[in-house]
TORKOL-4160 file (C-alpha; in steps of 0.2 Angstrom, whole numbers, padded with zeros to 4 digits, m for minus):
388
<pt num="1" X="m0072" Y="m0182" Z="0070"/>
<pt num="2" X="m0082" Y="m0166" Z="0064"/>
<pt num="3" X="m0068" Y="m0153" Z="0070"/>
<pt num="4" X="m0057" Y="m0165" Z="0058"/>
<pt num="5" X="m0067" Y="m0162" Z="0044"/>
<pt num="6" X="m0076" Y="m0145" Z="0043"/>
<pt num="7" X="m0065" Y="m0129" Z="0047"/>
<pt num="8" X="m0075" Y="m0121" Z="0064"/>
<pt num="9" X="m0074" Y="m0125" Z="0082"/>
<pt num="10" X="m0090" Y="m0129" Z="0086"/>
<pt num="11" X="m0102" Y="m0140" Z="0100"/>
<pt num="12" X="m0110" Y="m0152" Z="0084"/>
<pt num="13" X="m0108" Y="m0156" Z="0069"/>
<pt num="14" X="m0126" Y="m0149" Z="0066"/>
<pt num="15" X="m0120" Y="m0131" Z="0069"/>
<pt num="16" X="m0104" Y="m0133" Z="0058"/>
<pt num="17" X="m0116" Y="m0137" Z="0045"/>
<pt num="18" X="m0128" Y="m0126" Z="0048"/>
<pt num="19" X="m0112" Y="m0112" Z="0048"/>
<pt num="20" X="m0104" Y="m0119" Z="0033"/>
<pt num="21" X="m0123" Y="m0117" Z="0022"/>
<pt num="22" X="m0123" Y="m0098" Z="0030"/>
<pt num="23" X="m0106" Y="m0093" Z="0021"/>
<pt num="24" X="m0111" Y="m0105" Z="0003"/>
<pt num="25" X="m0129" Y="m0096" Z="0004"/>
<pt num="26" X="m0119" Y="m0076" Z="0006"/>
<pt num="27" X="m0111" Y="m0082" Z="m0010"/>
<pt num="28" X="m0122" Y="m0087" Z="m0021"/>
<pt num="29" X="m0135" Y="m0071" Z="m0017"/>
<pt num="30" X="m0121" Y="m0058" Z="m0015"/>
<pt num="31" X="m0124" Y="m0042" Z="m0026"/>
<pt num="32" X="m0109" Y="m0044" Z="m0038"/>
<pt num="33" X="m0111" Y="m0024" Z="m0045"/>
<pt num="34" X="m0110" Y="m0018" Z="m0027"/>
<pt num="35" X="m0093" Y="m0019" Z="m0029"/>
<pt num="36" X="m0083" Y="m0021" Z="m0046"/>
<pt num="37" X="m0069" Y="m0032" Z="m0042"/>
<pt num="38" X="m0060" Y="m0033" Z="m0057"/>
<pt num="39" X="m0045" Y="m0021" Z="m0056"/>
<pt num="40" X="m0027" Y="m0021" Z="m0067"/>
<pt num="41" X="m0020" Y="m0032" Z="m0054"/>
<pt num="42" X="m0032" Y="m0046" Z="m0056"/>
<pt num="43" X="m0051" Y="m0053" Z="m0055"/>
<pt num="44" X="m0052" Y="m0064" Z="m0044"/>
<pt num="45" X="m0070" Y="m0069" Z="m0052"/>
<pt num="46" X="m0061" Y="m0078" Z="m0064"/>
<pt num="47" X="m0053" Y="m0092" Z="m0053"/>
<pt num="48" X="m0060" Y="m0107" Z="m0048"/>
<pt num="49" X="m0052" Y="m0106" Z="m0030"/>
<pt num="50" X="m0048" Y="m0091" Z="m0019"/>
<pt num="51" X="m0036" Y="m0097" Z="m0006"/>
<pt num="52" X="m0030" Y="m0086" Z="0010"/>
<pt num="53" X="m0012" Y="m0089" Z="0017"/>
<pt num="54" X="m0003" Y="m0082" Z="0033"/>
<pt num="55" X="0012" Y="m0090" Z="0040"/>
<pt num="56" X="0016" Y="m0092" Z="0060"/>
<pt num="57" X="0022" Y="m0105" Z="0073"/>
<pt num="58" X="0032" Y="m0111" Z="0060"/>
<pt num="59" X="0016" Y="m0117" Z="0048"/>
<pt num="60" X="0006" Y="m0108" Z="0033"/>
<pt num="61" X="m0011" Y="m0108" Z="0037"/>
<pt num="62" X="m0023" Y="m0106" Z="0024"/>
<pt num="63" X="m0040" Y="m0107" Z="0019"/>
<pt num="64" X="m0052" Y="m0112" Z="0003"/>
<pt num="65" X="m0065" Y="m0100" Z="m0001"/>
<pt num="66" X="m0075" Y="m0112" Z="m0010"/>
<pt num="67" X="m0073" Y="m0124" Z="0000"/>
<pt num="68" X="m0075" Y="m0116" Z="0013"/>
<pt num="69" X="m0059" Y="m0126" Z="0021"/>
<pt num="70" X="m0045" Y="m0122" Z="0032"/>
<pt num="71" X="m0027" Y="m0131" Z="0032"/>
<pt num="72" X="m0011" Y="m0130" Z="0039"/>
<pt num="73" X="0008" Y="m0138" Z="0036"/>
<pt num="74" X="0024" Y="m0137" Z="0040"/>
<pt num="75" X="0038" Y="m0126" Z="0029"/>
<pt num="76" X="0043" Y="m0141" Z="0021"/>
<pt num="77" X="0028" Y="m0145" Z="0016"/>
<pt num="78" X="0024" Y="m0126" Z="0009"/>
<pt num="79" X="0027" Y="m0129" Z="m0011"/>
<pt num="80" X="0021" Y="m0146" Z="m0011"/>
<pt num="81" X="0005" Y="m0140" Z="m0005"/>
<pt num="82" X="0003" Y="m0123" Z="m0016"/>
<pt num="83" X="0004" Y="m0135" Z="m0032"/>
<pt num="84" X="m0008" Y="m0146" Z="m0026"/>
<pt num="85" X="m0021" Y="m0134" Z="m0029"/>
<pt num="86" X="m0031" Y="m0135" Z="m0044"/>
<pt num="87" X="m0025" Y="m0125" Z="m0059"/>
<pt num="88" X="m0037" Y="m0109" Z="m0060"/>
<pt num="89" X="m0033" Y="m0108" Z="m0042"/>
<pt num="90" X="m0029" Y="m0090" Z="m0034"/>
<pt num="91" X="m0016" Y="m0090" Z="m0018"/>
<pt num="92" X="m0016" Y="m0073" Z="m0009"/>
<pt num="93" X="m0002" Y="m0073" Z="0002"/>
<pt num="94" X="0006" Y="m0058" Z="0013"/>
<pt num="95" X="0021" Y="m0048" Z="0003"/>
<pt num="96" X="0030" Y="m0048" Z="0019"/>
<pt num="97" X="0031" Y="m0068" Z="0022"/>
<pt num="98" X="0032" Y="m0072" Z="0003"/>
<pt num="99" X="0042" Y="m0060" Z="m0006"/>
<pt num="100" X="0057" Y="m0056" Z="0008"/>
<pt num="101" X="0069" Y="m0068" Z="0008"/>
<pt num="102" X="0079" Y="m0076" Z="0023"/>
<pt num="103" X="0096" Y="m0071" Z="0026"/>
<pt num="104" X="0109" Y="m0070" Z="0041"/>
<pt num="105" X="0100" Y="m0053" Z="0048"/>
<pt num="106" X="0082" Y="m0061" Z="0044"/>
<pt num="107" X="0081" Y="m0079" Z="0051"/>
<pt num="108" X="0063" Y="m0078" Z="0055"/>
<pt num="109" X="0060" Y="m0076" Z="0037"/>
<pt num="110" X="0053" Y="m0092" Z="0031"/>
<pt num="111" X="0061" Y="m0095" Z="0017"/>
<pt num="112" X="0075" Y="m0092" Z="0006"/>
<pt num="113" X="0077" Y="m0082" Z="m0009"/>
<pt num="114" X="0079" Y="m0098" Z="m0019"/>
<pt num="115" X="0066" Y="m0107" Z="m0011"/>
<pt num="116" X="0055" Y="m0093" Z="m0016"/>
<pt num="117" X="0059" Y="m0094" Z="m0033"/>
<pt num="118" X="0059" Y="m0112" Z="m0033"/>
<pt num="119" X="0040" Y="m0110" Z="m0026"/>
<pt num="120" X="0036" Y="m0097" Z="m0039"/>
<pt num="121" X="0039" Y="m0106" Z="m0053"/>
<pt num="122" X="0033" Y="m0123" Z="m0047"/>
<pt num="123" X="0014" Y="m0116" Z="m0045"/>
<pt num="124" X="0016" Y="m0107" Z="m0062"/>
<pt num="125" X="0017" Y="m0124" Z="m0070"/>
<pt num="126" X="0006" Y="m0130" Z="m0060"/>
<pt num="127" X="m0006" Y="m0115" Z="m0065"/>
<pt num="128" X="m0008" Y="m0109" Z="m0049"/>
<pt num="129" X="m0008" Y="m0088" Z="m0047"/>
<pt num="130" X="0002" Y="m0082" Z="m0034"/>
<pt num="131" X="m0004" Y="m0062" Z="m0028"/>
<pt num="132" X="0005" Y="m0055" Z="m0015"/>
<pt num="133" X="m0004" Y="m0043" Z="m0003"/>
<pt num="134" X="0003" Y="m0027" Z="0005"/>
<pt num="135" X="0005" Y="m0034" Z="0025"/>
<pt num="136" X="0000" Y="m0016" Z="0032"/>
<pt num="137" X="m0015" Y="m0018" Z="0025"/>
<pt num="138" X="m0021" Y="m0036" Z="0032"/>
<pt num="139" X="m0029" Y="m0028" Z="0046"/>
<pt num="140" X="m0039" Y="m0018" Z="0037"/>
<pt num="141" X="m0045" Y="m0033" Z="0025"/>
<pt num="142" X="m0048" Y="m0044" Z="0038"/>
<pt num="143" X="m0059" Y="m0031" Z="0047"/>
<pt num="144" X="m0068" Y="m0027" Z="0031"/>
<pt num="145" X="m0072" Y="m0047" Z="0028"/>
<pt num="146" X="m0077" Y="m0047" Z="0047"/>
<pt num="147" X="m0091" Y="m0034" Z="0046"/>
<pt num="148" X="m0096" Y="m0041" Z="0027"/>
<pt num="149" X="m0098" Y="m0059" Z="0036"/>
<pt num="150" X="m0105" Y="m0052" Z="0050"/>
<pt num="151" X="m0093" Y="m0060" Z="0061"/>
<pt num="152" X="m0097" Y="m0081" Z="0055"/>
<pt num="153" X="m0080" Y="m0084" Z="0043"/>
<pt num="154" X="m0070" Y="m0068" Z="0048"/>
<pt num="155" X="m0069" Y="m0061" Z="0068"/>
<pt num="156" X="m0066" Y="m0044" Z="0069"/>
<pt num="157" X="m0049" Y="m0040" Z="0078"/>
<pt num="158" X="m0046" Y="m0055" Z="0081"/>
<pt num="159" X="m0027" Y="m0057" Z="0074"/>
<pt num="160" X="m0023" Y="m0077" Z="0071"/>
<pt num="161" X="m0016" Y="m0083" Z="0057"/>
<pt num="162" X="m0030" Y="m0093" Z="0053"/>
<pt num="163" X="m0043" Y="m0077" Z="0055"/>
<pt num="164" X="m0030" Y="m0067" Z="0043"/>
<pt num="165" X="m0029" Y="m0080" Z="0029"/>
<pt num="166" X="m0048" Y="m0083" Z="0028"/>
<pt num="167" X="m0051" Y="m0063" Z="0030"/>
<pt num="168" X="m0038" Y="m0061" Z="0015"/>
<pt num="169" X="m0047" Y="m0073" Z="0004"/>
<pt num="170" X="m0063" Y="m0066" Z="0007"/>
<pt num="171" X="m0059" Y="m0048" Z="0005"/>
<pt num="172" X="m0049" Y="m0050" Z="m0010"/>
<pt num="173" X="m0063" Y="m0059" Z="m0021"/>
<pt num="174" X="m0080" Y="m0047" Z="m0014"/>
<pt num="175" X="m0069" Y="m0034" Z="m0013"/>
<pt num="176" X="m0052" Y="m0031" Z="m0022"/>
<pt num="177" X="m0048" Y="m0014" Z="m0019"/>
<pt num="178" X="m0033" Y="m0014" Z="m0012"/>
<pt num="179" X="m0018" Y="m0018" Z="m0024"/>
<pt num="180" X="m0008" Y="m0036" Z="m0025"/>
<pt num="181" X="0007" Y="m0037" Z="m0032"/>
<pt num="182" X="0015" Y="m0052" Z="m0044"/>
<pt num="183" X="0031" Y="m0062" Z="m0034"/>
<pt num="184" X="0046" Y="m0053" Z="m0038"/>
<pt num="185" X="0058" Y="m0060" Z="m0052"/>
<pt num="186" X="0074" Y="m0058" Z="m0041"/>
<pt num="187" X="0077" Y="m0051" Z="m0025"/>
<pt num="188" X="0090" Y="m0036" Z="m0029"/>
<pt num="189" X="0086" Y="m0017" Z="m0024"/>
<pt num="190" X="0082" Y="m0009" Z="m0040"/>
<pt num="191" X="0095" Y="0008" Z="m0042"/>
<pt num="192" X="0076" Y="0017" Z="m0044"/>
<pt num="193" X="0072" Y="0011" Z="m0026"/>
<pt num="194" X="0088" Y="0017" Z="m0021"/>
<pt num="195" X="0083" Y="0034" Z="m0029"/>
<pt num="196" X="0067" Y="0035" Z="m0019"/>
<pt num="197" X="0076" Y="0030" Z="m0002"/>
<pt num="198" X="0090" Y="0041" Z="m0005"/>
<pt num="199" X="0077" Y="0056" Z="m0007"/>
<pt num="200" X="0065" Y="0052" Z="0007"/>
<pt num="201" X="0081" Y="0052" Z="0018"/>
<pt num="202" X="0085" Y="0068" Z="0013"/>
<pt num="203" X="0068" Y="0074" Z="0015"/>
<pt num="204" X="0065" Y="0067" Z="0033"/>
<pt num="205" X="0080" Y="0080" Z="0039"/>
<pt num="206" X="0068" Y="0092" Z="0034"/>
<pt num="207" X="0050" Y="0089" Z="0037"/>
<pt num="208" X="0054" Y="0083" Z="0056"/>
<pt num="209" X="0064" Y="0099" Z="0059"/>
<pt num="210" X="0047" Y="0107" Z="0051"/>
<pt num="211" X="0035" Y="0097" Z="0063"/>
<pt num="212" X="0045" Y="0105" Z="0077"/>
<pt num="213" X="0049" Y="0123" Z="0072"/>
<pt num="214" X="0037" Y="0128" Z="0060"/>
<pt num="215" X="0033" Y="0126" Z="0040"/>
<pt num="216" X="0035" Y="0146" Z="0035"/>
<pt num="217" X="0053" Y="0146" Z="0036"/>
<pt num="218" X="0059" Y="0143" Z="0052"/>
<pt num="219" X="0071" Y="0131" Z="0045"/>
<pt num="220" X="0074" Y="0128" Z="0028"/>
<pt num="221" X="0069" Y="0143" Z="0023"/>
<pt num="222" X="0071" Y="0139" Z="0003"/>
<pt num="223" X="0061" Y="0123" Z="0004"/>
<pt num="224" X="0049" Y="0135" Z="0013"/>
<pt num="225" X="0050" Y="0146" Z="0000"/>
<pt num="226" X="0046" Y="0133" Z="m0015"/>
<pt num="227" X="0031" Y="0126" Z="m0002"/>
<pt num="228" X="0023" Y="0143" Z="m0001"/>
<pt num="229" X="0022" Y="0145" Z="m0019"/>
<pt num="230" X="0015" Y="0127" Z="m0022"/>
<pt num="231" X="0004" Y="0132" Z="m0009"/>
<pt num="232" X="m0003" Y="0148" Z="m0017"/>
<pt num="233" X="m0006" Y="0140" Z="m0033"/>
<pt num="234" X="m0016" Y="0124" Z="m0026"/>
<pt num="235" X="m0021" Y="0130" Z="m0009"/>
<pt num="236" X="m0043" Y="0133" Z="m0008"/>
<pt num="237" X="m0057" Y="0123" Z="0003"/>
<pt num="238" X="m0058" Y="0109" Z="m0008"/>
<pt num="239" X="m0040" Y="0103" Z="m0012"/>
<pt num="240" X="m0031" Y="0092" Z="m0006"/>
<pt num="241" X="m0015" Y="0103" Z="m0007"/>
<pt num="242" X="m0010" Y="0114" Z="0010"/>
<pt num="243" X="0004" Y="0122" Z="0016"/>
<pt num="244" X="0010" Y="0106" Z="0024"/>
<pt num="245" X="0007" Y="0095" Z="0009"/>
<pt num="246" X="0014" Y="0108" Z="0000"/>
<pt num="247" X="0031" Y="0108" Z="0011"/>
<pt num="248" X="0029" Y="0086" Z="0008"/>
<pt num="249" X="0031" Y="0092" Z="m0011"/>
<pt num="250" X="0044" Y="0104" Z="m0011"/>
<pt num="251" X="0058" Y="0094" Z="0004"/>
<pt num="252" X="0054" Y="0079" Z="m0008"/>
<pt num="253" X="0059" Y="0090" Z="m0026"/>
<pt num="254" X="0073" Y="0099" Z="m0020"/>
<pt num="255" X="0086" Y="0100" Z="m0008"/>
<pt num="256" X="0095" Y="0115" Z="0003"/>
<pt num="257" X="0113" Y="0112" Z="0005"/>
<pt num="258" X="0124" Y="0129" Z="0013"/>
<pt num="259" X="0110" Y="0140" Z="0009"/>
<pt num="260" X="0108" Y="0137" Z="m0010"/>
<pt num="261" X="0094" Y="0126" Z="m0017"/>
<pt num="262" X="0095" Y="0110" Z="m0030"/>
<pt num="263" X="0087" Y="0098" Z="m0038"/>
<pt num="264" X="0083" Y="0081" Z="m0035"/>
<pt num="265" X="0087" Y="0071" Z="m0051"/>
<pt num="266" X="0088" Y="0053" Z="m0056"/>
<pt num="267" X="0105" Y="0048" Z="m0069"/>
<pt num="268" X="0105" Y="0066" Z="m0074"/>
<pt num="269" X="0087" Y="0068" Z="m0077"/>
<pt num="270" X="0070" Y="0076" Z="m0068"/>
<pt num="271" X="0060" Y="0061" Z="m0064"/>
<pt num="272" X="0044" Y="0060" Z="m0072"/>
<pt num="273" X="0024" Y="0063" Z="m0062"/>
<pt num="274" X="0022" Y="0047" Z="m0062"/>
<pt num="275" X="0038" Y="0041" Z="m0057"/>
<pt num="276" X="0038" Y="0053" Z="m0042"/>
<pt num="277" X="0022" Y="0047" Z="m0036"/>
<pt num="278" X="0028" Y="0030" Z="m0036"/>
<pt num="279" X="0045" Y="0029" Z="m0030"/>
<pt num="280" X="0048" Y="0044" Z="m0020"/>
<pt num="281" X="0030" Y="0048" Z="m0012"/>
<pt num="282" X="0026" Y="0029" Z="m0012"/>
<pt num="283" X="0009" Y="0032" Z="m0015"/>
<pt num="284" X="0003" Y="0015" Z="m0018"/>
<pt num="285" X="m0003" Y="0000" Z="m0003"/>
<pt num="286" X="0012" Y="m0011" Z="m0009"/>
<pt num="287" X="0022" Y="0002" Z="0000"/>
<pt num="288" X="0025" Y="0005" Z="0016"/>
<pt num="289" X="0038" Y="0014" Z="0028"/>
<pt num="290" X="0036" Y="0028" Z="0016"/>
<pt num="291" X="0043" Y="0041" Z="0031"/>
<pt num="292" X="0037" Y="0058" Z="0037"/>
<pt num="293" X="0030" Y="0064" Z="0019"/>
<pt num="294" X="0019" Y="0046" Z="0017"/>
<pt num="295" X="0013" Y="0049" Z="0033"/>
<pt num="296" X="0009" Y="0067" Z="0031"/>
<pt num="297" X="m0002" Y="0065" Z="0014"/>
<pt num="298" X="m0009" Y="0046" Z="0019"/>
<pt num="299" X="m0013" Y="0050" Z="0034"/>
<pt num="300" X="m0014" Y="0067" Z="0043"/>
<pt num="301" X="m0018" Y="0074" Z="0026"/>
<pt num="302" X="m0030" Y="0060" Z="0018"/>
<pt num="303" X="m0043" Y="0055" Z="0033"/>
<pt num="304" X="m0048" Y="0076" Z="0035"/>
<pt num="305" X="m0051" Y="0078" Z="0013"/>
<pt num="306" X="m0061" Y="0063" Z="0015"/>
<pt num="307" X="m0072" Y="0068" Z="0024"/>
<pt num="308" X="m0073" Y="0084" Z="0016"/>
<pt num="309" X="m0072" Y="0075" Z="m0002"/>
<pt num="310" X="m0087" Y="0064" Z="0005"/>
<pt num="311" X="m0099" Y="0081" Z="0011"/>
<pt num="312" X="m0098" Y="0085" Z="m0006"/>
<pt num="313" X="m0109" Y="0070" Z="m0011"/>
<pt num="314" X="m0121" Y="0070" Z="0006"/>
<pt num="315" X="m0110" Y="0059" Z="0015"/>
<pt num="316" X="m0100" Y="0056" Z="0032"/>
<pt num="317" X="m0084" Y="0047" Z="0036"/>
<pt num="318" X="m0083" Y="0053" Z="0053"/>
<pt num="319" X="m0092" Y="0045" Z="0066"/>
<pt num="320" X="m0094" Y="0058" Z="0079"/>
<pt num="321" X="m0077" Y="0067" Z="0080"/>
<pt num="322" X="m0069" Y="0053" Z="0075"/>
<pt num="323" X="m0066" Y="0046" Z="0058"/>
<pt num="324" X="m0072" Y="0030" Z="0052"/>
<pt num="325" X="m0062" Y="0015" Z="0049"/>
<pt num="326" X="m0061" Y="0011" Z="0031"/>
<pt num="327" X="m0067" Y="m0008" Z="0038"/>
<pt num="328" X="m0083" Y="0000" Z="0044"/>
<pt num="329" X="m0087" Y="0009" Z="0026"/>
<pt num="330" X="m0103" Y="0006" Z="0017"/>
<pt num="331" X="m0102" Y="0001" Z="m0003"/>
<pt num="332" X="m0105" Y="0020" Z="m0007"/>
<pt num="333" X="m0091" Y="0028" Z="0006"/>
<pt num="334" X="m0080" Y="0015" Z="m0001"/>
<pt num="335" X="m0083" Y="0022" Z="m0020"/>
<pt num="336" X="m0081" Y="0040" Z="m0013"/>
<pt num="337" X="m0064" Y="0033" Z="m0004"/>
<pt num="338" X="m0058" Y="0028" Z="m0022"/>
<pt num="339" X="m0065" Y="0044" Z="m0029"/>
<pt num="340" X="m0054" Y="0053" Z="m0017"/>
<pt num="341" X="m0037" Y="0045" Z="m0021"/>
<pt num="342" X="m0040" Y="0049" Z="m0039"/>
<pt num="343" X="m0041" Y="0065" Z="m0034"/>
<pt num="344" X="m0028" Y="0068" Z="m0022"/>
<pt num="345" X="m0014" Y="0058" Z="m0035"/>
<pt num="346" X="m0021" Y="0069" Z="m0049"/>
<pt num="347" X="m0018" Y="0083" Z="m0037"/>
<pt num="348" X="m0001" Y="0080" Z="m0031"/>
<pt num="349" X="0005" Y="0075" Z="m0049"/>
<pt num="350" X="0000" Y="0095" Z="m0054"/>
<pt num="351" X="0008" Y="0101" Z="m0041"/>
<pt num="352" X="0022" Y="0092" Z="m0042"/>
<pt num="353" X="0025" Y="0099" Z="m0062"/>
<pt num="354" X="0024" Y="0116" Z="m0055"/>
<pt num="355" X="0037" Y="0114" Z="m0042"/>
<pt num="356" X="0048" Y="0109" Z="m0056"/>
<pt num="357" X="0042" Y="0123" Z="m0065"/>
<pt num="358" X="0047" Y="0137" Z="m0051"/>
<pt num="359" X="0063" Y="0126" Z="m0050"/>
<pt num="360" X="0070" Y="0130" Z="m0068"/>
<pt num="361" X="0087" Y="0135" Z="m0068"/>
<pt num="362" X="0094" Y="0126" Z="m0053"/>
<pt num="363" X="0107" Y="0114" Z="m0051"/>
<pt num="364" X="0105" Y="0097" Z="m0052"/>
<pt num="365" X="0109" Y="0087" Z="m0036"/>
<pt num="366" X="0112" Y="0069" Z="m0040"/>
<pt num="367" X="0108" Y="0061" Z="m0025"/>
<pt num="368" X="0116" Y="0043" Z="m0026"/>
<pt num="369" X="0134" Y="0050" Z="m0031"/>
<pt num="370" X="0144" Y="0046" Z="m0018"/>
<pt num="371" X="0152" Y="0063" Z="m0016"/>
<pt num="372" X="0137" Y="0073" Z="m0016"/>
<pt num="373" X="0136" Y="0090" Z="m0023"/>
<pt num="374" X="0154" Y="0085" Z="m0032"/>
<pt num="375" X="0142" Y="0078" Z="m0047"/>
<pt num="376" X="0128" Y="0092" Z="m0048"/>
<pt num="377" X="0126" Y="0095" Z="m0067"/>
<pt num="378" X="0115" Y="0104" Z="m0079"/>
<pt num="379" X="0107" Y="0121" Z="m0074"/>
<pt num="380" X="0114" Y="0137" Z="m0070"/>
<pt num="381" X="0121" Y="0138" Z="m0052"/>
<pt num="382" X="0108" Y="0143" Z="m0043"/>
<pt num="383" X="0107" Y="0161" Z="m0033"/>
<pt num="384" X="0100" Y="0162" Z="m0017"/>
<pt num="385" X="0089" Y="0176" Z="m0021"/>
<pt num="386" X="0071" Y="0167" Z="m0022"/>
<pt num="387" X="0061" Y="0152" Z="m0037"/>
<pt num="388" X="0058" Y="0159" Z="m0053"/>
């Protein structure tokens, strides 16, 4: 039977050919420097196989690049089938189904952390390269391979597990630009993850009460004071920084406790630029849930520079009053886009030293000690008479 044999539902078998030669024919004539898809994470134009997966309705769907093939099996069929695949073969599979184990609270999870391990190491012998994509993304991926097919493999918003794992595998080999992740080797909370949640946390408290009441010290006035100062120094018509990514910075370096100020700080130390951008701004697609600051800079604060960023080089992101959806970006807006980020992390990472700078001389508030402000060390207690 042809729907038994080619991956489309179709009237003939004519038409699923004539489908099937379409998407074989966009790969061989595709214009491979339009977009360079070999990034630190991987190059996918290294493998022999790019294969999508999505889980649902208790099976893993996937499809074959290449082949241009699409599958399904049961759970307990899962590993049997990834190391099957030939070796040089590339598996792109959702963070959020393959890399969060099940456990009494998580029962739809699909697997447990041993059977992920188990799976892991099976299709490393096997030679078989598991990448894990950042699941708030896959919208975004799918819609980009839907307008780069023009709706033949991938259908625009169309959310099915089959659409989601042949949009992944498309996207990720013509386009790459969002950033996979190797499988975890164990399935513990890292005491620096810890760190980041603990300061988010803290920070939530006061970037909701400044949504509400104001950013010019309304409330927290000494967070307020830090973010003016930040501000100042950053603030002109072609940076990123403004007084409300400003106060993201400042609630996110120090905290006010009984009207004195301290500092954040991780066993004892100031964290890194690069540590802060990571853990406690989360600025990277495998993080998500990043709380009021992520959704301050990612998204009421990146959409606007772009389009700003992009006027500088006789572009638009906007279409109308609205802002374009990244799937929707030409080659060109999407280096712009990339341009942008570098940017903004440059950006935040300089602004971030000189809140620390301004910060010199106040306590240190170690944030995952139990009893609080109990373990603050190093610094001079701080007065409550203005930053350095």
């Amino acid at each position: 039977m042809a729907n038994q044999t080619f991956p489309f539902v179709v009237e003939d078998e004519a038409e699923h050919q004539r489908q099937t030669d379409v998407l074989r024919q966009q790969r061989v004539t595709i214009n491979e420097s339009l977009l360079d898809v070999n990034k630190t994470w991987c190059n996918p134009s290294l493998y022999i196989e790019i294969v999508g997966v999505d889980f649902g309705g208790g099976k893993m769907h996937y499809h074959m690049l290449y082949a241009v093939k699409d599958g399904k099996v049961s759970f307990a069929d899962v590993a049997k089938t990834l190391e099957s695949f030939k070796p040089g073969t590339l598996v792109v599979v959702e963070r959020a189904h393959f890399a969060t184990p099940q456990t009494p609270k998580s029962l739809a999870q699909p697997f447990t952390a041993d059977q992920l391990i188990d799976m892991y190491q099976r299709c490393e012998s096997a030679e078989v390269t598991i990448k894990l994509f950042p699941h708030f993304h896959t919208r975004k991926a799918r819609d980009w391979a839907a307008v780069a097919t023009g709706n033949v493999l991938v259908e625009r918003g169309k959310s099915d597990d089959k659409n989601d794992a042949r949009g992944l595998a498309y996207y990720v080999r013509h386009n790459n630009g969002i950033a996979l992740s190797d499988p975890p080797s164990n399935f513990g909370i890292s005491r620096k993850r810890q760190y980041g949640d603990a300061v988010r946390k803290r920070s939530n408290i006061v970037l909701n009460a400044a949504r509400s009441r104001g950013y010019y010290g309304e409330v927290f006035p000494l967070v307020a004071k830090l973010s003016r100062q930040i501000a100042q120094k950053f603030e002109a018509a072609d940076s990123f920084i403004n007084h409300k990514i400003a106060f993201v910075i400042a609630a996110s370096v120090v905290c006010e406790v009984k009207s004195e100020a301290f500092l954040f700080t991780y066993n004892a130390q100031i964290p890194g630029a690069d540590f802060f951008i990571k853990t406690v701004l989360l600025m990277s697609s495998v993080h998500h849930r990043g709380g009021v600051g992520r959704s301050n800079l990612c998204w009421h604060g990146f959409r606007p520079f772009l389009a700003k960023f992009a006027k500088s080089f006789c572009e638009s992101t906007k279409d109308g009053m609205r802002y374009q959806k990244f799937a929707d970006f030409t080659t060109s807006q999407d280096d712009i886009r990339r341009l942008a980020w570098r940017s903004v992390r440059h950006e935040l990472k300089a602004a971030y030293r000189y809140a620390l700078e301004r910060s010199v001389g106040l306590s240190f508030y170690e944030v995952l000690a139990l009893d609080g402000l109990d373990n603050t060390q190093g610094g001079d207690q701080w007065q409550a008479n203005g930053f350095r």
